[in-house]
MILO-305338 format. One record per residue: z, x, y of N, C-alpha, C in turn. Coordinates in steps of 0.001 Angstrom, whole numbers, plus 500000, padded with zeros to 6 digits. Layout:
N
ZXYZXYZXY ...
***
This chain:
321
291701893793412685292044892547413386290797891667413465 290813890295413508289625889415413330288974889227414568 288192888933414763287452888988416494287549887681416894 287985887496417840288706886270418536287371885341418556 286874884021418380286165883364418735286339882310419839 285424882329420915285942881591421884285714879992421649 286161878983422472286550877730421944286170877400423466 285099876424423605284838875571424608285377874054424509 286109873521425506286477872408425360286589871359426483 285491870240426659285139869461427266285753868450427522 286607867545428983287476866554428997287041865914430265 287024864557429994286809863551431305287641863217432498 287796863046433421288785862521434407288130861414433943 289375859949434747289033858749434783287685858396435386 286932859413436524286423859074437844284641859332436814 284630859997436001283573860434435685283093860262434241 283032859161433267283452859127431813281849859295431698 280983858508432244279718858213431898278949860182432130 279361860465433377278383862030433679279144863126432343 279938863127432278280980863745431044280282863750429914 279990862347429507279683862327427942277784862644428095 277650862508429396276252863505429440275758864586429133 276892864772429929277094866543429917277310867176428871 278245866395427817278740866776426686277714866623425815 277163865706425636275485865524425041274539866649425665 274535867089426756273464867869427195274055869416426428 275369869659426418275919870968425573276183871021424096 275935869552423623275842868968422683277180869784421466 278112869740422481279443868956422046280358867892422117 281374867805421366282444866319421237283122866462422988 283201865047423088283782865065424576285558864773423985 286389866029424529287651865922424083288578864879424511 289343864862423600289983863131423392291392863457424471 291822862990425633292747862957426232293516861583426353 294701861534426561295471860221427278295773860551428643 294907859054429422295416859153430686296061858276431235 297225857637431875297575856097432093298675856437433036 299094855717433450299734855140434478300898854450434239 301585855270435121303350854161435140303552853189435816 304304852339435235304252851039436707304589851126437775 305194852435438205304909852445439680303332853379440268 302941853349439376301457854198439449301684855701439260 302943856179438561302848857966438678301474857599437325 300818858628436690299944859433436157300193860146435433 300087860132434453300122860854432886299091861429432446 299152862419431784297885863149430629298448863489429992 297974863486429178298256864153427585297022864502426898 296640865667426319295903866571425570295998865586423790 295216865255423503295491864556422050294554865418421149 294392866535420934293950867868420374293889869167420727 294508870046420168294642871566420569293840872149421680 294380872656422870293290873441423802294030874814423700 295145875157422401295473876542422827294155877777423041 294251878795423499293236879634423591291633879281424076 292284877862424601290404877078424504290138877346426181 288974877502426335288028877438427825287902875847428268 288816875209428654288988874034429505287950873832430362 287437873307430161286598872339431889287109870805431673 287377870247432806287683869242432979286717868577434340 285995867282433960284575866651434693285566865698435690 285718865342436869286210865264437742285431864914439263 285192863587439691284775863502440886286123862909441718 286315863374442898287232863374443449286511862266444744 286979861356444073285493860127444861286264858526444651 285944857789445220285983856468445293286985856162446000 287460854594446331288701854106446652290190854226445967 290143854826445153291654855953444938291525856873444655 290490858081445090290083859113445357291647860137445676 292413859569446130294011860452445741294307860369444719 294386859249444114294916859495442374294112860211441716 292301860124442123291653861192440733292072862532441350 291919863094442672292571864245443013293851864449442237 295061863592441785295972863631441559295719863742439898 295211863165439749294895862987438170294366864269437494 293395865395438600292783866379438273294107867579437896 294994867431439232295665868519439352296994868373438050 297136866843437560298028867014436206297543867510435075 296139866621434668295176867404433558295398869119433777 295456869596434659295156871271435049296783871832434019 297513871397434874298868871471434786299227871388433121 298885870103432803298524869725431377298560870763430187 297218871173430780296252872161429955296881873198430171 297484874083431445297854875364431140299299875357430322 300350874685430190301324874607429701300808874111428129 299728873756427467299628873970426044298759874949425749 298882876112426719298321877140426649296901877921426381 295937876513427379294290876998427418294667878167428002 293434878694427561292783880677427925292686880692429758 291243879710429344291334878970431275290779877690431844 291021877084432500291018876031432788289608875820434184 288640875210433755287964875314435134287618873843435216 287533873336436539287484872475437334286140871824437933 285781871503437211284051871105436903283988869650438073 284074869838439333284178868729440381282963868240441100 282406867014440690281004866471440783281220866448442527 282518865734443295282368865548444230283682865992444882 283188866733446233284987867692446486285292866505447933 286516866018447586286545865047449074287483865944450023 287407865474451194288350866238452292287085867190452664 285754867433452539285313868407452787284893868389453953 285091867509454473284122866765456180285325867414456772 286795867299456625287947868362457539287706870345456871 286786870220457865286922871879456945287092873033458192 287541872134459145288093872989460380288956872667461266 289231873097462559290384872392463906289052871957464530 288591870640464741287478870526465507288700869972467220 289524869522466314290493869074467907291958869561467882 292831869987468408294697870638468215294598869547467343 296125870372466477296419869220465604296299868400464788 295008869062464184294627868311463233294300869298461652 294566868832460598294729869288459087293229870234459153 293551871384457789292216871877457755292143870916456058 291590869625455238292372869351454094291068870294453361 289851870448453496289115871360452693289922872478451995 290687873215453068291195873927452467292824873948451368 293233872952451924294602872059451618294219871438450058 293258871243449901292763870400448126292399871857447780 291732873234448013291898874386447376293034874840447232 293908874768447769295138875426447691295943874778446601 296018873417446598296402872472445888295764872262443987 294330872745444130294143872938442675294139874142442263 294085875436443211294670876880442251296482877164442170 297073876045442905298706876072442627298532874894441029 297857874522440858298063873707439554297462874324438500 296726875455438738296670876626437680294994876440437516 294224875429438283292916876116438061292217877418438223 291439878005437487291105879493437544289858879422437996 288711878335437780286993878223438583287104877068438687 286312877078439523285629875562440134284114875852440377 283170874848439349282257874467439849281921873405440380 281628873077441814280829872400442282279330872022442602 279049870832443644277912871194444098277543870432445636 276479871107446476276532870348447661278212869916448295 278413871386448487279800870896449388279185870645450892 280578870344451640279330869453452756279488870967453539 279675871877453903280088873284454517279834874430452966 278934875246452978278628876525452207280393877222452193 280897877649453604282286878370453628283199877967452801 283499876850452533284282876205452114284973876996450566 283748877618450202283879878235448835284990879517449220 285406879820450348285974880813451046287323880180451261 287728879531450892289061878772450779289503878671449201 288730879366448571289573879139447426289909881009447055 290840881239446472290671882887445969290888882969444971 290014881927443972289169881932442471288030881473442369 287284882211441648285798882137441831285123880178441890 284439880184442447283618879381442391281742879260442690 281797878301441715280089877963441273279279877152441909 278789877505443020278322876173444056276682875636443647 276486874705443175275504874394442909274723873356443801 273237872959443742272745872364444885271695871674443785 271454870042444388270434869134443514269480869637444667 269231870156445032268243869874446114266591870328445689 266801870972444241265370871523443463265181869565442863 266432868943442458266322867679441496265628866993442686 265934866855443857265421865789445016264291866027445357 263874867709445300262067867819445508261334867826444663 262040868041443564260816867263442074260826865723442203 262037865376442786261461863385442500260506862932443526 260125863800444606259506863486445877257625864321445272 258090865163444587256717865739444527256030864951443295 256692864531442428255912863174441890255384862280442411 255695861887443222255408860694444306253649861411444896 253519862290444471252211863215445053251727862785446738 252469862703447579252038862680448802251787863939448927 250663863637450104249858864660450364250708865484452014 251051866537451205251994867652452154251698867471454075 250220867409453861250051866976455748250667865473456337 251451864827455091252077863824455690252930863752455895 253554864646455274255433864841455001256018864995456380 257260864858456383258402865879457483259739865257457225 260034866425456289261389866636456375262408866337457384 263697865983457487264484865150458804265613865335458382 266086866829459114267576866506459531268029865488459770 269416865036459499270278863930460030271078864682461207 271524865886461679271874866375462267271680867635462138 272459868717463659271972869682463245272854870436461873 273501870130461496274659870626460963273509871363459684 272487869932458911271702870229457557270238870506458181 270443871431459336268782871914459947268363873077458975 269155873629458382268724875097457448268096874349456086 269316873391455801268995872755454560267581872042454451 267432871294455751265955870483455910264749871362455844 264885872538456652263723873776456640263962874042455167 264580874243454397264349874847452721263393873875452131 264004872574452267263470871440451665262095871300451885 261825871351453173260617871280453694259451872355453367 260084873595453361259099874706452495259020874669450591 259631874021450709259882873739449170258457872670448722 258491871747449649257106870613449338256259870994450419 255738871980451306255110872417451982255228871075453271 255862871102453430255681869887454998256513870478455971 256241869557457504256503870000458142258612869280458746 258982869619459496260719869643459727260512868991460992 261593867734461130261992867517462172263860867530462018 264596867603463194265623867567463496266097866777464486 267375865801463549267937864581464462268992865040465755 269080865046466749270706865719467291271883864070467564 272718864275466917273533862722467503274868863306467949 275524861847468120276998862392468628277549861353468005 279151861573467544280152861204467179280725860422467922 281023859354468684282317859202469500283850858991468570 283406858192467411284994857973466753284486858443465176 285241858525464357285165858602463117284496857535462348 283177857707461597282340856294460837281388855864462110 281608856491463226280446855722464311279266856899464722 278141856299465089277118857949465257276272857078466518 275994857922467709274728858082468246273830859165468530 272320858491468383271583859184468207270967859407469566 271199861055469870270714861569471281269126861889471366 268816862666470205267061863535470334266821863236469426 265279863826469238264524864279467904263880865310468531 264106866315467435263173867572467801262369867153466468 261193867639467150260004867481466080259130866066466167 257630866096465734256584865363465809256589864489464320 257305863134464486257292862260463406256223861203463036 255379861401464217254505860468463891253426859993463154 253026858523462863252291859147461542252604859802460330 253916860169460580254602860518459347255409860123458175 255078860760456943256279859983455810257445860751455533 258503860202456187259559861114456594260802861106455604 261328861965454973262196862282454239263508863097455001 264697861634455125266390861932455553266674862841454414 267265863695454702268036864896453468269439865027454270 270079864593453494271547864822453775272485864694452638 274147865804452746274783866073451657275449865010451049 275339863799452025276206862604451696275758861605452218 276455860097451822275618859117452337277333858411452220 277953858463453444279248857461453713279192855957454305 279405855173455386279322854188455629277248853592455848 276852854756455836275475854487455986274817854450457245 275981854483458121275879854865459637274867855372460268 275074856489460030273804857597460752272670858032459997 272167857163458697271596857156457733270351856078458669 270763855294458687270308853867459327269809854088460911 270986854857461664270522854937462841269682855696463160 269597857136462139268398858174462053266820857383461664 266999856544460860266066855763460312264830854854461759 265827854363462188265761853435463297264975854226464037 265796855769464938264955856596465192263816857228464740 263222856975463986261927857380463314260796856827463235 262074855464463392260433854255462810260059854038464366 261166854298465150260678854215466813259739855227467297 259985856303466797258973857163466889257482857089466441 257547856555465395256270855719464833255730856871463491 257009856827462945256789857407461288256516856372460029 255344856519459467254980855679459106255471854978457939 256426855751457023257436855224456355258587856269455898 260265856006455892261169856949455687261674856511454371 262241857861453676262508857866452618264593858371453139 264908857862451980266276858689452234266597859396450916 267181860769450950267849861181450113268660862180450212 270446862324449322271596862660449527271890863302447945 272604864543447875273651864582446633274805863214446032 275329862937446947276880862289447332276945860611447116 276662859928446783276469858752447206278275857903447484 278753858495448920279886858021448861280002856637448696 279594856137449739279096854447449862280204853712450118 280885853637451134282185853130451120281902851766452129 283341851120452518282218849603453494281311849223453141 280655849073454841279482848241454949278157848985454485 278216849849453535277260851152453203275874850428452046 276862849272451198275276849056450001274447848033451087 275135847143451874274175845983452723273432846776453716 274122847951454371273102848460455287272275849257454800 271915849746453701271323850393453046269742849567452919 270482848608451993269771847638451446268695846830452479 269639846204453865269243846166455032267886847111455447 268196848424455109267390848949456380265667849230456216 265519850354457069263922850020457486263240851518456720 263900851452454797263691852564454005262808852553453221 262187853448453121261671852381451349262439852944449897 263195854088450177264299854574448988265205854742449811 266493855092448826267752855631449080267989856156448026 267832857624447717267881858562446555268550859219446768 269763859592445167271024860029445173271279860487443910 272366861191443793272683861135442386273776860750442027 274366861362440378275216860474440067276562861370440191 276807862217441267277800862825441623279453861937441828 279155860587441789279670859668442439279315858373441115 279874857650440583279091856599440145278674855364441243 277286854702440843276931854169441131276710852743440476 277485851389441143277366850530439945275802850019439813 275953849624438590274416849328437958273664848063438927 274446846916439314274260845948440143273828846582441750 274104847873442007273591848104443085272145849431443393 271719849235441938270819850308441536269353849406441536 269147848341441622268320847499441291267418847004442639 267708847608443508267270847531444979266235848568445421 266660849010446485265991850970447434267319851535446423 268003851762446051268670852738445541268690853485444133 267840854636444453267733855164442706268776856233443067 269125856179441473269571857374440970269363858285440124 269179859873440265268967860669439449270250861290438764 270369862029437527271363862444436828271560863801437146 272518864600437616272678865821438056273620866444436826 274035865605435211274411866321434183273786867630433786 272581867463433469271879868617432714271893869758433775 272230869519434602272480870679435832273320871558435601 274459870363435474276113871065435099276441871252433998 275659870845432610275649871490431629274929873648431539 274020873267432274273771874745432125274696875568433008 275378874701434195276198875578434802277854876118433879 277999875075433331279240875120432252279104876176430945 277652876253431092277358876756429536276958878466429883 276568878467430931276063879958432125277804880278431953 278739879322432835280289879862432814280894880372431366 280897879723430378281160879735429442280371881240428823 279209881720428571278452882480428254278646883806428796 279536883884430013279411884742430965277850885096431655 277003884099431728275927884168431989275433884066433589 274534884089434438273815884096435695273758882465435892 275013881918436947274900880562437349273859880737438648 273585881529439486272454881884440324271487881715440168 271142881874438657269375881504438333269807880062437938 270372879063438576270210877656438481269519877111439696 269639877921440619269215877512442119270184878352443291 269420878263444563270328878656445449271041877565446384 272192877560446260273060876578446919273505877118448590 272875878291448803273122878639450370272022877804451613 272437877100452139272035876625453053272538876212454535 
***
């Protein structure tokens, strides 16, 4: 009998064409040719326009922007798609997982959807999911098929350790306590020292800021957080710092949700970056400001190519924080 050769095969969601054909360049294969379009009442179509029988599917997928239900929706037909022309397996290569901020009952009555979008892409026949920087580590505990959690957070302390500041100036800065583990990694990572923001919520998109633990002063302070949404508590952490009398703040996030009033207050504030990646696209017109972006492809190429290989996605980094 002939020995089966395996067949890797690379496909874009709508949400992600540009990180895709990165990626596909970084594995330095063809990015596979799909149809995706829309009915006039907006249902969603795919169609496969070359063989994936027996093939190892990944499909590139940020589950992001202002119709962030349709690419969710769009992911789970591609899946569907693919297993009915009979890929081997199908994995779910998701730059950005939304719903992840509900990843509990914080009040009665209310959805867990973290877990509700897992449930929802292993009923559409996904078999892995790699991600990265989910906003909760557990979360990976809601799915019961493996998943690949990956973290830019080695990409965010190489762009900071170029910058060659000198480590007795640094301090790392929780935005809350939620990323206090994450800020201490970061912070031993470029040898500086950690402060931690504490705020409060009153409504959804609104933040106040209660404390600071830790000595900011005089300091060049680096926000680390998994996301950057209305820019809210990005800004108000900021505010707090420079009141403290830190001598200049940096910001940087995986996520760049950016929704609202998020590019003016950004742009607005009292930063001298806003560093992100391209988990999310970012339009080019709003890159030309404080806002860089780094490419987190070549990341997810070795993570795709580790999956694919049956190889150690662990020696990419540790994503526990």
């Amino acid at each position: 009998m002939a020995e089966m050769t395996k067949n890797l095969a690379l496909f874009a969601g709508s949400s992600t064409p540009e990180v895709a054909q990165e990626i596909a360049e970084c594995l330095g294969v063809e990015l596979g040719k799909v149809q995706l379009e829309r009915f006039s009442n907006g249902e969603i179509y795919a169609r496969y326009m070359q063989s994936v029988r027996g093939a190892d599917v990944f499909i590139v997928q940020s589950i992001a922007g202002e119709n962030l239900n349709d690419m969710l929706m769009e992911l789970l037909i591609m899946t569907d798609a693919a297993k009915r022309a009979s890929a081997r397996t199908v994995t779910a290569v998701v730059t950005h997982y939304a719903y992840a901020r509900q990843d509990r009952k914080a009040a009665s009555r209310e959805p867990i959807t973290a877990k509700l979008v897992a449930n929802l892409m292993e009923a559409a026949g996904v078999d892995r999911t790699i991600t990265i920087d989910l906003h909760q580590g557990q979360i990976q505990g809601f799915f019961d098929t493996p998943v690949n959690h990956l973290t830019a957070m080695d990409l965010l302390v190489d762009y900071f350790r170029k910058k060659n500041f000198d480590p007795e100036e640094l301090c790392v800065v929780s935005p809350d306590m939620g990323r206090a583990k994450a800020a201490k990694k970061f912070s031993q990572k470029l040898g500086a020292d950690v402060a931690i923001i504490h705020k409060d919520r009153p409504r959804h998109n609104q933040v106040e800021v209660t404390a600071l633990i830790g000595d900011v002063k005089d300091k060049i302070c680096i926000l680390n957080d998994d996301m950057i949404d209305t820019g809210g508590s990005i800004v108000a952490a900021a505010n707090t710092l420079k009141g403290r009398g830190a001598k200049a703040v940096y910001v940087c996030a995986t996520h760049p949700v950016f929704s609202g009033p998020a590019y003016d207050r950004l742009e607005n504030a009292d930063v001298e970056e806003v560093v992100v990646t391209n988990t999310i696209p970012v339009p080019e017109e709003h890159q030309q400001g404080k806002i860089k972006v780094i490419s987190i492809a070549p990341l997810f190429a070795r993570a795709i190519q580790m999956v694919f290989s049956n190889g150690s996605v662990s020696s990419l980094g540790d994503s526990e924080m």
